[in-house]
N, C-alpha and C positions, 0 to 999 in steps of 0.2 A: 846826178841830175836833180833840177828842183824844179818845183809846178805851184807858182806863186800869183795870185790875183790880187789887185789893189794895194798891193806892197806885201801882203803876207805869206809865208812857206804855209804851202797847205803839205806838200810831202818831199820828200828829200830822201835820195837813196842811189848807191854805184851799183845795184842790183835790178836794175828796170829793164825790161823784154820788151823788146822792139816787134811789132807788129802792126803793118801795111802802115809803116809810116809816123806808127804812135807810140812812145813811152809807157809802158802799165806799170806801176809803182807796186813792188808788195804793201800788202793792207795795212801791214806793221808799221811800213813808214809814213800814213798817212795821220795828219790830224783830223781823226773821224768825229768831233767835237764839229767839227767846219762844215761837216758834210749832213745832209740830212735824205736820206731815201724818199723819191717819187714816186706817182702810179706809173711813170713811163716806160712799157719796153718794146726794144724792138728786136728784130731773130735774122740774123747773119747764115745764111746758107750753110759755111764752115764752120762757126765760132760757135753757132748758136742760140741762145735768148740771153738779152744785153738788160741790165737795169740802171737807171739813172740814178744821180743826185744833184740836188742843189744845195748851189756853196753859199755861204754864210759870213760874210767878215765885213765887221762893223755894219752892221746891220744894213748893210747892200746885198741886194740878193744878184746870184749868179746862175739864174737854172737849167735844170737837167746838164751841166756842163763838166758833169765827170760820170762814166760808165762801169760796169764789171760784166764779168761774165762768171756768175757764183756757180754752174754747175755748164761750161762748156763741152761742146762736141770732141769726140776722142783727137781731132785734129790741131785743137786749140790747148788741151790740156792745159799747156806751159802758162796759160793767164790765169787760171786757176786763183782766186784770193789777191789775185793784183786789178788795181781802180787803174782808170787812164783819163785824159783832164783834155777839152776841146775849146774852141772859141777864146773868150778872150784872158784864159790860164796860160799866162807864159811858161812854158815848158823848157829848159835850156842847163847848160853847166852854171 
């Protein structure tokens, strides 16, 4: 799977966890150079507390439009260190 905006791979990886719908990339396969941490979070009943980023490529800004869950609820464990990408991040093979 790859998760690309304005033409660029922000992450790429045959290891992506599917949850409610969404791709979470391990961290490792992301280009965290693209990404930059915001003040935004929001708290998932199950998952827990979500932090955002906004993406960066060619100096077009993409915001809060990739999430984590750095320390998830025991029910989410599995995203644990994996980012997921929404809006207008083509997410696909």
């Amino acid at each position: 799977m790859k998760a690309q905006w304005k033409g660029t791979i922000i992450a790429e990886s045959n290891e992506t966890i599917i949850v409610e719908g969404n791709h979470y990339f391990p961290s490792e396969s992301i280009k965290m150079d693209l990404l930059t941490r915001t003040d935004l979070t929001t708290t998932c009943p199950w998952k827990g507390k979500a932090i955002y980023y906004t993406i960066t490529v060619g100096g077009e800004v993409n915001e809060n439009a990739a999430w984590s869950y750095p320390d998830p609820k025991e029910a989410a464990q599995e995203i644990r260190g994996h980012i997921a990408f929404y809006g207008s991040v083509e997410v696909g093979p």
